[in-house]
C-alpha positions in Angstrom: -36.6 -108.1 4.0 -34.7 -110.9 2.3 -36.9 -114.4 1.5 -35.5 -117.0 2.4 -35.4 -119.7 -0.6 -34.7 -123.5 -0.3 -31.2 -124.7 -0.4 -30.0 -126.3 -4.2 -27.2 -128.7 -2.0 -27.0 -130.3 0.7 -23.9 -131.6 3.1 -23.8 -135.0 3.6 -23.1 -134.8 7.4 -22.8 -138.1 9.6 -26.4 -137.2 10.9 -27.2 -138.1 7.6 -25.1 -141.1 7.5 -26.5 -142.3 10.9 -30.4 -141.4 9.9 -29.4 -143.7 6.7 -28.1 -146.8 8.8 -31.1 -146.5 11.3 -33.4 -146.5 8.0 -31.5 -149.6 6.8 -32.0 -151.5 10.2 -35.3 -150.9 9.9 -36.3 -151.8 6.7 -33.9 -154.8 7.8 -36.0 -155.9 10.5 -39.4 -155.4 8.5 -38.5 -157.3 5.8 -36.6 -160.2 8.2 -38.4 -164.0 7.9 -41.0 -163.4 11.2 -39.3 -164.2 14.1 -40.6 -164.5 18.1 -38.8 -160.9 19.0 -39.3 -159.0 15.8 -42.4 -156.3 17.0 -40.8 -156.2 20.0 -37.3 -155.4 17.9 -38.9 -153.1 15.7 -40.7 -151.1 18.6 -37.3 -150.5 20.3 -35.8 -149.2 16.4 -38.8 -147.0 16.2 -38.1 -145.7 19.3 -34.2 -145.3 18.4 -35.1 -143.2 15.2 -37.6 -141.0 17.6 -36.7 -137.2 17.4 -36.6 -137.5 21.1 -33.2 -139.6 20.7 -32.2 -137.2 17.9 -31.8 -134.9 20.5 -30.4 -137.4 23.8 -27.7 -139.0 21.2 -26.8 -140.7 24.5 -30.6 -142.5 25.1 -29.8 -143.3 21.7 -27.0 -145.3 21.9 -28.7 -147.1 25.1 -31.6 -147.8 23.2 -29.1 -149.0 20.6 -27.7 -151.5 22.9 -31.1 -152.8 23.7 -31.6 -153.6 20.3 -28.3 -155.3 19.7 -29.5 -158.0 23.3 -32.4 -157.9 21.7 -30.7 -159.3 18.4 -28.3 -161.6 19.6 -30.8 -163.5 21.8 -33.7 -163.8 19.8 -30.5 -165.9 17.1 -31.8 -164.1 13.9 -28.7 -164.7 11.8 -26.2 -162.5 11.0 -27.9 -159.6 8.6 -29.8 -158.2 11.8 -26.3 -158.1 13.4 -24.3 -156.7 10.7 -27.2 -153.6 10.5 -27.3 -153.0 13.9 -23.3 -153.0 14.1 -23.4 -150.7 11.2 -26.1 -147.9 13.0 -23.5 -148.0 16.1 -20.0 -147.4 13.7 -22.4 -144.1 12.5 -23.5 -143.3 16.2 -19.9 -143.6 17.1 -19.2 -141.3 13.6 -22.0 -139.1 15.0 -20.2 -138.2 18.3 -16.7 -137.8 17.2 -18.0 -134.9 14.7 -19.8 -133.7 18.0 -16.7 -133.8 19.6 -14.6 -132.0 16.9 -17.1 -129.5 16.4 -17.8 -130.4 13.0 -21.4 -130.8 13.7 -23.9 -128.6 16.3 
C-alpha cells in the first residue's frame, strides 16, 4: 500500500487568486480608520470567506454584492472599493475556469 506523501508544488489556481483577494479585503477592512459600518462590513467578509460560500460560489458573489452596498454607502474612500472590486474580478476569474473546466 503506497503512502501518500505531501506535495513539493503547488498550482497557483484562481481559487487561490480569489482566497488571496478575499484575505486582502479583509485585512483591508481591519486595518481601515473605524468607521460606523465596519463590524457590520467585516461580519458580511467573514461570512464571504466561510467554507460554506466556498462551496455555493453563487451565495458568494451575493454576499459579495452586499459588501460592495455596504461600501459605497457607508463613503469609506476609495481603498475599500478598489479591494472589493478586486475580490469580484477573481470571483468572476473563479467561474470562467469553472466554466472551462479548468477547475473542479
Amino acid at each position: 500500500m503506497p503512502f501518500m506523501t505531501e506535495p513539493t508544488f503547488y498550482y497557483k489556481t484562481a481559487l487561490s487568486d480569489l482566497q488571496g483577494a478575499w484575505l486582502v479585503l479583509r485585512e483591508t477592512v481591519v486595518e481601515h480608520p473605524p468607521f460606523s459600518e465596519q463590524s457590520r462590513l467585516l461580519f458580511h467578509v467573514d461570512e464571504g470567506m466561510s467554507w460554506e460560500n466556498v462551496r455555493d460560489l453563487q451565495n458568494m458573489a451575493n454576499i459579495l454584492l452586499v459588501i460592495r452596498n455596504i461600501v459605497v454607502q457607508a463613503n469609506v474612500g476609495p481603498e475599500l472599493r478598489e479591494q472589493t472590486d478586486l475580490v469580484r474580478v477573481a470571483l468572476d476569474e473563479v467561474f470562467e475556469a469553472l466554466a472551462e473546466g479548468e477547475i473542479r
